[in-house]
ZANU-343189 format. One record per residue (C-alpha): residue in three letters; x negated, y negated, z negated. Coordinates in steps of 0.2 Angstrom, whole numbers, plus 5000, padded with zeros to 4 digits. Example, Ala and Ser with C-alpha at 12.3 -4.5 7.8 and 13.67 -1.06 7.14 Angstrom:
<nodes>
ALA493850224961;SER493250054964;
</nodes>
This chain:
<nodes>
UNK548150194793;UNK547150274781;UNK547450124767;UNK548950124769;UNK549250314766;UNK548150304753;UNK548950164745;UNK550550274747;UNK550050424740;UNK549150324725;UNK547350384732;UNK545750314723;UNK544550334739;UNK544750414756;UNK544050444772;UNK544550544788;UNK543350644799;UNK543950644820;UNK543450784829;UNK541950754843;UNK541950894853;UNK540350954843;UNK540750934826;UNK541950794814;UNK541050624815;UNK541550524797;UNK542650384805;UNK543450264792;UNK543350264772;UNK544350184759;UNK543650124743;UNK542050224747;UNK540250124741;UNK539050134754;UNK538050194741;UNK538950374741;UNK538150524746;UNK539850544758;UNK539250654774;UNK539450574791;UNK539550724799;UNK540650884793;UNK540551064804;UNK541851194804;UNK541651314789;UNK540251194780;UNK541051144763;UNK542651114758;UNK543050994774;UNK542251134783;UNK543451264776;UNK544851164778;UNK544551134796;UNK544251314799;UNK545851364792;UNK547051214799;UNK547951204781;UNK547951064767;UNK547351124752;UNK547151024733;UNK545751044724;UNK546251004702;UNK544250994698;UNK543050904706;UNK541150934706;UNK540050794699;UNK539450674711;UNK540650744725;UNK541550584729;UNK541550424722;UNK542650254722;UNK542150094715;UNK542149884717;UNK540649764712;UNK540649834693;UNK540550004694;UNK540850174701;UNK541950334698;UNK542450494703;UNK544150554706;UNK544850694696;UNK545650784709;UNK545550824729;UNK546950824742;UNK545850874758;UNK547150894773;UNK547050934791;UNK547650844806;UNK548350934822;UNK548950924836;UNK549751054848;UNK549051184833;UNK547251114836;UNK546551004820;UNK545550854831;UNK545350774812;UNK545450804794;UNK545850704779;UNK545250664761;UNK545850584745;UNK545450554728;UNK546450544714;UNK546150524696;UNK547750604692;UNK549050714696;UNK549350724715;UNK551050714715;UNK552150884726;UNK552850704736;UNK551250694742;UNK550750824748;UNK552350864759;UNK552350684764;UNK550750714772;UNK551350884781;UNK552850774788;UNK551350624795;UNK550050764800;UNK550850804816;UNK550850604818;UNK549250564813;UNK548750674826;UNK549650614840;UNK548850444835;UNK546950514834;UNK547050594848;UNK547750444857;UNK546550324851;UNK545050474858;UNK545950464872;UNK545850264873;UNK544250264869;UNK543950364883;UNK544650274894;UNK543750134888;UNK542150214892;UNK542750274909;UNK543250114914;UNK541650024911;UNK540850194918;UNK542250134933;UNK541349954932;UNK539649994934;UNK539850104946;UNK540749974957;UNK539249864954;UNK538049994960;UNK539150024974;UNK538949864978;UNK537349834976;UNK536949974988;UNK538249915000;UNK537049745003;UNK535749835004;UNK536449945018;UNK536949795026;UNK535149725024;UNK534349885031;UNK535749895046;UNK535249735052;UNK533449765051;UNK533449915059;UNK534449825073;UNK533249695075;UNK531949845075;UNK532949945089;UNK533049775098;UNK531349765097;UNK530849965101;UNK531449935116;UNK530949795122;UNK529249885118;UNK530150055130;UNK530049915143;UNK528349855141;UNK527650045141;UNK528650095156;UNK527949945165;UNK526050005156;UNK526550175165;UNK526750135181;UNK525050025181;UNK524150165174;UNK524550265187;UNK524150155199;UNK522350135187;UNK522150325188;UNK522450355204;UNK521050215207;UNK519850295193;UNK520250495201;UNK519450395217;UNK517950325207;UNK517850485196;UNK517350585214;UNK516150465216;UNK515450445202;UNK515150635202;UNK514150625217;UNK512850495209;UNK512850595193;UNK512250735205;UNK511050595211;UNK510650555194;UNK510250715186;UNK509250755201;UNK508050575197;UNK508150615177;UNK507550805182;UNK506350705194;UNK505750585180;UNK505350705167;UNK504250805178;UNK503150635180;UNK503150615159;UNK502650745157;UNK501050745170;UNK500850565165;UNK500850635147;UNK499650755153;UNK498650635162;UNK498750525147;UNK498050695137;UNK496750725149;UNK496250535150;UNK496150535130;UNK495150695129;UNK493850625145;UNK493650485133;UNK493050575120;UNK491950695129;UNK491350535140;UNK490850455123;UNK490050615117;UNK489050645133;UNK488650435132;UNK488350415115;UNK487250585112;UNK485650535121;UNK485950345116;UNK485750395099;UNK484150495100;UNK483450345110;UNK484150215099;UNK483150285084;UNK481850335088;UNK481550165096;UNK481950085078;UNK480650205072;UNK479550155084;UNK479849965080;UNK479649975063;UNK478050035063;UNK477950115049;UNK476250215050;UNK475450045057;UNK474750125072;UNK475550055084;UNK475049885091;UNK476049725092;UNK476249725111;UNK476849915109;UNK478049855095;UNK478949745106;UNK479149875121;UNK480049985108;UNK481149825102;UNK481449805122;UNK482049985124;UNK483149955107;UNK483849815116;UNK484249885131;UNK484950055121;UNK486249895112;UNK486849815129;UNK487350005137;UNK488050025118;UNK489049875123;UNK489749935139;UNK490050095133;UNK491249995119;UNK491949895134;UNK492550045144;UNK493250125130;UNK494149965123;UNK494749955142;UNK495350135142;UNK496050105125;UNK497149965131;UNK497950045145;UNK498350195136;UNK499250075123;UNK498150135107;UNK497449965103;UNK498249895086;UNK498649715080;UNK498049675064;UNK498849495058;UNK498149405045;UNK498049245040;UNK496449165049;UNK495648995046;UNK495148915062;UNK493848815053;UNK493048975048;UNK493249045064;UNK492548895072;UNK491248905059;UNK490649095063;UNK490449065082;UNK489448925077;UNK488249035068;UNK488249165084;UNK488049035100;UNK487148905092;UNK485448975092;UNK485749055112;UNK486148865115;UNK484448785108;UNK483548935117;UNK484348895133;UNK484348695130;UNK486048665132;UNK487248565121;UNK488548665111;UNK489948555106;UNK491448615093;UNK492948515091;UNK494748545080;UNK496048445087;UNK497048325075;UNK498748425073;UNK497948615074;UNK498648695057;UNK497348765046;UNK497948935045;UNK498649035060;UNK499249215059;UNK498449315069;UNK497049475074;UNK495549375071;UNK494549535075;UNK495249515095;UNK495249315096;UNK493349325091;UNK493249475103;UNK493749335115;UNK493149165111;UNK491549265111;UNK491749335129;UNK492149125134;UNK490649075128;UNK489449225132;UNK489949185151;UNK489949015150;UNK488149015144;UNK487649145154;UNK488349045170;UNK487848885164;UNK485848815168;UNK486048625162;UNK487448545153;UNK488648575140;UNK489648705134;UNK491148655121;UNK492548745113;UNK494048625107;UNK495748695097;UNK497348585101;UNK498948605098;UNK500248605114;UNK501948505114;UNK502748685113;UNK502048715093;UNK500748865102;UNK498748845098;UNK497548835114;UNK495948875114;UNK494748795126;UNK493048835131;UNK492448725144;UNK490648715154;UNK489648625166;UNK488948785175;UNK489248835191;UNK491248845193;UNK492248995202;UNK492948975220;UNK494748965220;UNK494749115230;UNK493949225215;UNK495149165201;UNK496349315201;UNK495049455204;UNK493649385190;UNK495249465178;UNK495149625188;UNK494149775178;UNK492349805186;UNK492849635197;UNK491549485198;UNK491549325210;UNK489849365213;UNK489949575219;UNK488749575231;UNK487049685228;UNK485749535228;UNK486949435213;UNK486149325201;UNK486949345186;UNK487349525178;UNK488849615168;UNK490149725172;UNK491649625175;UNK492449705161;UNK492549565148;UNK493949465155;UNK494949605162;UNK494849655141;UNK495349465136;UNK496649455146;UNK497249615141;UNK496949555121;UNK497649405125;UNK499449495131;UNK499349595115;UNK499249445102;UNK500649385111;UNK499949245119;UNK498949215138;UNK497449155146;UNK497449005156;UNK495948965170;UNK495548805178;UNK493948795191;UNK493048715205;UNK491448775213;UNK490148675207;UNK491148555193;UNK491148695179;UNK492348805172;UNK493848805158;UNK494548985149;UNK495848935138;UNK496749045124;UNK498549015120;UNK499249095106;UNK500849075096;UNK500449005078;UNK501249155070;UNK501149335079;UNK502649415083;UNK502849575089;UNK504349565100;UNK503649425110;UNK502349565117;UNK502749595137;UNK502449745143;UNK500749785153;UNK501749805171;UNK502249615167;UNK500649525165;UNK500349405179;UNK498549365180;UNK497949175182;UNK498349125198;UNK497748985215;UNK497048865212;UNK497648785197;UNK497848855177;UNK499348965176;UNK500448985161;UNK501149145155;UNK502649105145;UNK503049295134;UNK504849345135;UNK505549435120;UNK505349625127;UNK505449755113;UNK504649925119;UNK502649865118;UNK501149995114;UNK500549875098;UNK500649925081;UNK500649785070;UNK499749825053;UNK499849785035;UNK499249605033;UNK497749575022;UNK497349445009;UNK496849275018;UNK495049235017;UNK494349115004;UNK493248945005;UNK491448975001;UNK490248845000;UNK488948895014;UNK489648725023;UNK488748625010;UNK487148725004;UNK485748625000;UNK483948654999;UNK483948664979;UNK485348774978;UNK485748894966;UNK486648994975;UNK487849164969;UNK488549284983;UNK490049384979;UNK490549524988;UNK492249554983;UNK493849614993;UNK495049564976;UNK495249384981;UNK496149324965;UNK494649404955;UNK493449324969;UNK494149134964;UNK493749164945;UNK492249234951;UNK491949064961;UNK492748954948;UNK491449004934;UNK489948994945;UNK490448824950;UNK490748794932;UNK488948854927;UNK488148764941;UNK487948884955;UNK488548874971;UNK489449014980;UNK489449124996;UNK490949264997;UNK490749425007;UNK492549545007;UNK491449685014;UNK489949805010;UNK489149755028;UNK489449555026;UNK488549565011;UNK487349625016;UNK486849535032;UNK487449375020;UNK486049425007;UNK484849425021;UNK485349265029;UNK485449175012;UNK484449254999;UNK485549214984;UNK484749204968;UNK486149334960;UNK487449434968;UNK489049484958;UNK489649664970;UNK490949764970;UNK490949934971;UNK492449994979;UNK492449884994;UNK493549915010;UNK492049995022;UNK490850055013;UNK490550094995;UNK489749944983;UNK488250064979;UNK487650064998;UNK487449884997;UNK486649864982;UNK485250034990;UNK485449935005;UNK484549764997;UNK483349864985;UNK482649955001;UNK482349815008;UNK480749705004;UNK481449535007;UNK483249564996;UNK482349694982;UNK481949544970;UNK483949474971;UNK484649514953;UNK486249634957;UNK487449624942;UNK488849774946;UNK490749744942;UNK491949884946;UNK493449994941;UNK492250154940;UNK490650204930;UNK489250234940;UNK488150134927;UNK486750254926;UNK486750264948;UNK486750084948;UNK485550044935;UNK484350174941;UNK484450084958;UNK483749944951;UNK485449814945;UNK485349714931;UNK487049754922;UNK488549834925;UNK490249774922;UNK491849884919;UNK493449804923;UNK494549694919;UNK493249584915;UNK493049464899;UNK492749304905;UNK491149304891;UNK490549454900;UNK490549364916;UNK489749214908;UNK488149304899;UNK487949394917;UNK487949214925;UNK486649154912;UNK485749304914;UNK485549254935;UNK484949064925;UNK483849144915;UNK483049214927;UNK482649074939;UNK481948974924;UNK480949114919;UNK479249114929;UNK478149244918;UNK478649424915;UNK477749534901;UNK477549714904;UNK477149824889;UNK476049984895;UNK476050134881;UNK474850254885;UNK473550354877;UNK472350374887;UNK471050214889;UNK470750234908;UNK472450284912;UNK472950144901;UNK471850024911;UNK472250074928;UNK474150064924;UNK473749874917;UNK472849844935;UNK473949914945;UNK475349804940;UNK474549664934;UNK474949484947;UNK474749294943;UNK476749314937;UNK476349474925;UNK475649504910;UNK475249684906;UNK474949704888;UNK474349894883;UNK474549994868;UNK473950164864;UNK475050224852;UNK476750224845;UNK476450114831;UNK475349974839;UNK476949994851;UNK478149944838;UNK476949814830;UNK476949724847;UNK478849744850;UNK479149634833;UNK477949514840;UNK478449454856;UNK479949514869;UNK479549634884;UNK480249624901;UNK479949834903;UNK479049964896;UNK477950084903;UNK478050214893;UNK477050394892;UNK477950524882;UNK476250604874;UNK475450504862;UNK474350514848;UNK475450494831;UNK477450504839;UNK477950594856;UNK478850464866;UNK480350544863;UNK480250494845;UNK479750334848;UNK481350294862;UNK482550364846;UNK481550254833;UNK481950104845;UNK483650134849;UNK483950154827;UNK483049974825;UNK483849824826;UNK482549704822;UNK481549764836;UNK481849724854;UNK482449864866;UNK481749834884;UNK481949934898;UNK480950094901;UNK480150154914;UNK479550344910;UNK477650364917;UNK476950554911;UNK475850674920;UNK476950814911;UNK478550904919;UNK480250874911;UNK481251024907;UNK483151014910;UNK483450974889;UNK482150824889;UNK482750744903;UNK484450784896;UNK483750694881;UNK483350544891;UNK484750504897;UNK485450464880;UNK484750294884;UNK485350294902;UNK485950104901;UNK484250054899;UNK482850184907;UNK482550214922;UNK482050404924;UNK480550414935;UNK479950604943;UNK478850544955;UNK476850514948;UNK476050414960;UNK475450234956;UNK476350184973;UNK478250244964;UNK477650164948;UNK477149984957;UNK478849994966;UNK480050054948;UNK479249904940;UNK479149774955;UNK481049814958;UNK481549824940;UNK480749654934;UNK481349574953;UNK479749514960;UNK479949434978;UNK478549554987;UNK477949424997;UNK477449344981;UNK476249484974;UNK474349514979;UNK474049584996;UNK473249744991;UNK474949764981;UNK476249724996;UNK475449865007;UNK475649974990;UNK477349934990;UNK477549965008;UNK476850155007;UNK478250174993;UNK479850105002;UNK479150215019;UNK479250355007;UNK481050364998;UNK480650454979;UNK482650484980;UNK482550594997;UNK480850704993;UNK480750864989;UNK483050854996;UNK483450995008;UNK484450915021;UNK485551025034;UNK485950945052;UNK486851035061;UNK486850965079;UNK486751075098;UNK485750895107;UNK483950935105;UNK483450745106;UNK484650715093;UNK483750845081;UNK482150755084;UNK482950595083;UNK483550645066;UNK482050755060;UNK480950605062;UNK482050505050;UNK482250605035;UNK480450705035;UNK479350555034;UNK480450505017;UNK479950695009;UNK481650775014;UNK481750955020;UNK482850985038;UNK483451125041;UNK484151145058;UNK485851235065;UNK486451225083;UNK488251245079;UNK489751265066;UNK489351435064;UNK487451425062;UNK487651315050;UNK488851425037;UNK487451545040;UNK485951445036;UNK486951395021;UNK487351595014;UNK485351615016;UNK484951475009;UNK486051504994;UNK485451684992;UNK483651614994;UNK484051524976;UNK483651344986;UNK485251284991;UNK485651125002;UNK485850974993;UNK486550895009;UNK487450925029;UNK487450805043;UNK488750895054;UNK489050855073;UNK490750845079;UNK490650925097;UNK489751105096;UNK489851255105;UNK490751425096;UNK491251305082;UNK491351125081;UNK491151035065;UNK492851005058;UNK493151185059;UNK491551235048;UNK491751065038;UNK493451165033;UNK492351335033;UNK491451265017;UNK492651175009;UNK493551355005;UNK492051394997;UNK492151364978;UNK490151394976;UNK490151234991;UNK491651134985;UNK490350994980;UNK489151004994;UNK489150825002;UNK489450835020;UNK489550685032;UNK490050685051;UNK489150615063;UNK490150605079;UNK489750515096;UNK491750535101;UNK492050355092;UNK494150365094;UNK495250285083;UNK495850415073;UNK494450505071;UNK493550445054;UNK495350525044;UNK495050685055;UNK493450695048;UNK493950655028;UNK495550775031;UNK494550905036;UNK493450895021;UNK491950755023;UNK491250645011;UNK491150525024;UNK490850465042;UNK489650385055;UNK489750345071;UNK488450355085;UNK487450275090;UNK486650305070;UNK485850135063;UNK484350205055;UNK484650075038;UNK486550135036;UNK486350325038;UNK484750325026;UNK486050245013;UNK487350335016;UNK486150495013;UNK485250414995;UNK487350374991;UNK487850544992;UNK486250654988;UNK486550724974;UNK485450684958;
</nodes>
């Protein structure tokens, strides 16, 4: 339409604008470029188009604008000279509007043509809108019928689900309805129950009522039973100690007074002190097993080591008795078995002490096997008398024996196997008995090769070994038992004590680090020694006396007792003071050790060098026979007493009168110690020490300070520059000068002169360490006072004495006040007014007192008492009955210095 009319009115360009509703959309153009800035969208009122379609009347314009509207083919474009812009309505509404181009005269024809069309061209526009609206309204139509019919399925769908759903809710209906009426058939059943199960709730809560009224006087009983055993062990234990030491004191003799047959009747009261000691221990292990205290400590255990230690125990009680002790390990029996080897030795032990005890003539053997069921038994069979069949289940009966009668034979308690059986239960294992009068006995151990704690039946299970025959006690898994199973600790490690020979070389290690013990072992092996490990202060010690090393490598922080109490333990001792003690610990105490007489002291972690220089030092020792002793002093008769007095067929004194012969004689040969004056004729000692420690071309030997003149606080300050390598000594008397030197340089005491062994006796009797110490016991048991008085005075010490807690913080205000304070309390536990823990606390709030050592002493012996004692304040603990050796080093451990 719009070509044609333009072609008619003879129109360059055109285009028509069709109302929107909004504004005029640009629908069609004719000879237009797409290149033309023609607008697509034209508003009423906005330009000319606008006008026009504001005021519904064609209008011409003559001149038109540059770049207004253009027309053109592939070579060019141009604008039209003149405009005829006219609107298109319909019913007196413009729904388009119209424009040409013309590049010359718009011809009157045209423009009335064009009113004549208007009305037309209207007609049309509006037409094709309304076409094009129903176009849209039919597809509109269209989808809508697809949607309608989409959601028509889906109803369908959801009908006949929720038809199969109502099918199914009913079907449901009728199940529940049945449900219903069988749950009311079911309540009426439970209302029946319910009324009488109110009546034995009633019962019940009358028993639970009834019940807790028994806990709680069992565990008042239990309360009482506890506290009886502590005071029992108080009452027991008090006068057993004052007995046991003063008969040690009496036994050793030491002011030689006493003559041999006297001696013995003091070792025979000591004895007997030891065997009450033990039965004391029985009734309380019994009374700690029923009142379920006693705790399992698995481990790791080697039974030929086990084997091997009862060995060591029973083999010399054998030979005395002339019986044949036999020891066998059954092919099969695992090397290791976890388990408390504390209680299976408590055990074995008790087998073998009775079958010793009940057997004249024979054999006694203890054989390990494995059973078919994977479980370890241990057997200990003898040829002794034999137990009537009648006897077998009340011999396991506390206080029981098969021979009770007044005129017996054999003596004991009858507590031992009442205690194994009870061990026994605890490991988890049983006791198994077999016996005929007259044809011997056998007591077997079955344990489980790994200790499990839910296999523990409970006490008011055990069975005892029944008539006639050996009866089993297989072990339920019950959970609820009184054990407490502990941390395991490291297995134990092979020594070589199995295979010791007469020329030896030996090296004991006491060491609880078993990683650091094997490199220990390793290297000694390596440098030719043989080895002997102790994991224990006590075990070394009794291992030192049994084997007398050549060289002990110790620990200092061990797991009962500290490092330092061994090695004071040895060097107080005349046949382990010559054994070279080479220190290796996590803390420096080398000035404590080194004044105690080691031979070096080693920090860790260790080199391996350092390890290997102390090994050679031990070598160098054994291949050295002659020690030289150089003796500085001014004065000639002093000089030659000195030289005298030390002098042996293994020393050689050489003596020098002043520091510069000193010097001379150090260039020219090496010195294993120096006994050194600090007043001499050209240098003080003090210069001479400095001179030596500046010079290296000069050997440096250790020093042993002799001088009859007093130290002030800044000498011996000064002295201890070279604490490494001198020994300070207070004491004057040749005695402590023969013991510093024979202990320093390691001389075996019953190699020296006679008149120089009973020298050396007065010295150890007297303990340099102690004299002159005020020492405070504070204990109410008179005998116990004696007991103790007679200890600590002989070696110098000052006691002091106070009857209860409260004394005791008394006696330590005066003595403060009086400017010569304690250097040491030994507190008692059980006191009148106050007990011990309470003024152990008492001092421990005192700043002025905050270092004062104090160590219990208790006779109460229960488990948890030793960490009572350190919570409350103590340095550290002891039990009585006191053993005279340990409490002396436990005192020279923590006395101050």
């Amino acid at each position: 339409m719009l070509g044609f009319l333009a072609s008619y009115l003879g129109a360059r360009a055109a285009a028509i604008f069709v109302d929107d509703g909004e504004s005029f959309q640009r629908s069609a153009s004719f000879a237009v470029p797409d290149s033309s800035r023609v607008p697509e969208r034209v508003k009423p009122g906005d330009g000319l188009l606008g006008q026009a379609i504001k005021d519904g009347r064609p209008f011409v314009l003559q001149s038109v604008p540059d770049g207004y509207l253009y027309f053109g083919s592939s070579f060019g474009q141009s604008a039209p000279a003149r405009l005829l812009i006219a609107p298109v309505k319909v019913d007196e509404r413009v729904n388009a509007v119209m424009e040409f181009g013309f590049t010359e005269e718009i011809r009157p024809v045209s423009t009335k043509l064009f009113e004549q069309v208007s009305q037309s061209i209207g007609v049309a526009v509006r037409s094709a809108k309304y076409r094009t609206r129903l176009h849209e309204l039919l597809e509109e139509t269209r989808r809508q019928a697809e949607e309608l019919q989409r959601q028509s399925e889906e109803l369908r769908a959801t009908n006949e689900e929720l038809e199969q759903q109502t099918r199914a809710l009913e079907a449901s209906q009728r199940r529940l309805e049945q449900q219903q009426t069988e749950l009311e058939q079911t309540n009426a059943l439970l209302e029946e129950q319910t009324t009488s199960l109110e009546g034995q709730r009633a019962d019940l809560e009358r028993s639970k009522l009834t019940l807790q009224e028994q806990t709680r006087e069992l565990e008042q009983v239990s309360r009482y039973k506890t506290e009886f055993l502590a005071n029992m062990s108080h009452e027991l234990r008090t006068p057993l100690n004052s007995a046991l030491i003063m008969a040690r004191l009496l036994a050793d003799n030491r002011g030689g007074n006493l003559t041999t047959e006297q001696v013995k009747y003091a070792e025979t009261i000591e004895s007997a002190g030891n065997d009450l000691l033990t039965l004391i221990n029985d009734i309380l292990d019994l009374s700690k097993i029923e009142a379920g205290r006693v705790e399992v400590n698995p481990e790791p255990v080697s039974v030929a080591q086990l084997f091997e230690k009862l060995s060591r125990t029973f083999q010399p009680i054998a030979a005395q008795r002339r019986l044949e002790f036999r020891m066998n390990i059954a092919d099969g029996v695992p090397n290791d078995v976890e388990t408390d080897p504390q209680r299976v030795e408590q055990v074995l032990k008790n087998f073998l002490s009775n079958a010793m005890k009940f057997t004249e003539k024979g054999t006694v053997s203890l054989d390990a096997k494995r059973l078919e069921d994977g479980r370890l038994a241990f057997t200990v069979e003898d040829t002794g008398i034999g137990i009537p069949a009648d006897q077998h289940r009340i011999i396991f009966e506390a206080f029981r024996q098969a021979d009770g009668t007044t005129n017996r034979k054999y003596g004991g308690t009858g507590l031992g196997l009442s205690i194994s059986r009870e061990l026994a239960r605890l490991l988890g294992g049983n006791i198994e008995l077999a016996s005929e009068m007259g044809q011997g006995s056998r007591f077997t151990l079955v344990l489980p090769p790994k200790y499990d704690a839910s296999a523990v039946i409970p006490r008011s299970l055990l069975q005892t070994p029944g008539i006639p025959q050996s009866t089993q006690l297989r072990t339920p898994s019950v959970n609820g038992m009184h054990t407490v199973p502990a941390k395991p600790r490291a297995r134990s490690i092979e020594d070589d004590r199995d295979c010791l020979t007469g020329d030896s070389r030996v090296i004991l290690i006491v060491e609880d680090d078993n990683k650091f013990a094997r490199v220990l072992r390793d290297l000694a092996h390596e440098q030719g020694f043989q080895c002997l490990i102790a994991e224990t202060a006590d075990e070394g010690v009794n291992i030192a006396r049994q084997y007398m090393p050549h060289g002990i490598i110790l620990d200092v922080g061990l797991p009962d007792h500290s490092g330092l109490s061994v090695l004071d333990r040895l060097k107080h001792n005349v046949r382990t003071r010559h054994i070279p003690v080479h220190i290796a610990s996590m803390h420096d105490y080398t000035h404590t050790a080194m004044a105690w007489g080691a031979v070096g002291y080693m920090l860790k972690p260790i080199k391996r060098e350092e390890l290997v220089h102390a090994l050679e030092g031990f070598e160098e020792r054994l291949n050295k026979k002659m020690r030289r002793v150089l003796v500085v002093e001014d004065d000639e008769g002093q000089l030659e007493s000195v030289r005298a007095l030390l002098g042996s067929a293994n020393i050689d004194t050489i003596g020098t009168r002043s520091a510069a012969d000193s010097l001379q004689k150090l260039q020219e040969m090496t010195f294993d110690c120096m006994v050194l004056d600090l007043t001499l004729p050209d240098v003080s000692g003090f210069e001479l020490l400095e001179q030596l420690s500046q010079d290296e071309d000069r050997a440096f030997p250790p020093v042993i300070v002799y001088t009859g003149r007093d130290l002030t606080a800044d000498e011996e300050l000064q002295l201890r520059r070279y604490s490494k390598s001198i020994i300070i000594k207070g004491a004057r008397s040749p005695e402590r000068l023969l013991d510093e030197v024979t202990l320093f340089l390691h001389q075996v005491v019953s190699d020296l002169p006679a008149d120089q062994q009973q020298i050396l006796a007065k010295a150890v009797n007297r303990d340099g360490l102690l004299e002159g110490k005020r020492i405070v016991v504070v204990e109410d048991d008179v005998r116990n006072v004696f007991a103790l008085t007679s200890i600590f005075e002989p070696q110098g010490a000052i006691v002091e004495i106070a009857r209860n807690g409260r004394e005791a913080l008394d006696l330590l205000n005066r003595l403060s006040a009086a400017s010569t304070p304690a250097d040491l309390v030994l507190m008692d536990v059980m006191m009148p007014e106050m007990d011990g823990l309470t003024a152990t606390r008492e001092i421990r709030q005192r700043p002025d007192w905050s270092n004062l050592p104090v160590i219990v002493l208790t006779a109460k012996a229960m488990a948890n008492d030793q960490d009572e004692c350190i919570r409350a304040g103590a340095n550290d603990y002891m039990a009585k009955p006191l053993d005279v050796e340990k409490l002396l080093s436990l005192v020279r451990v923590w006395m101050p210095r």
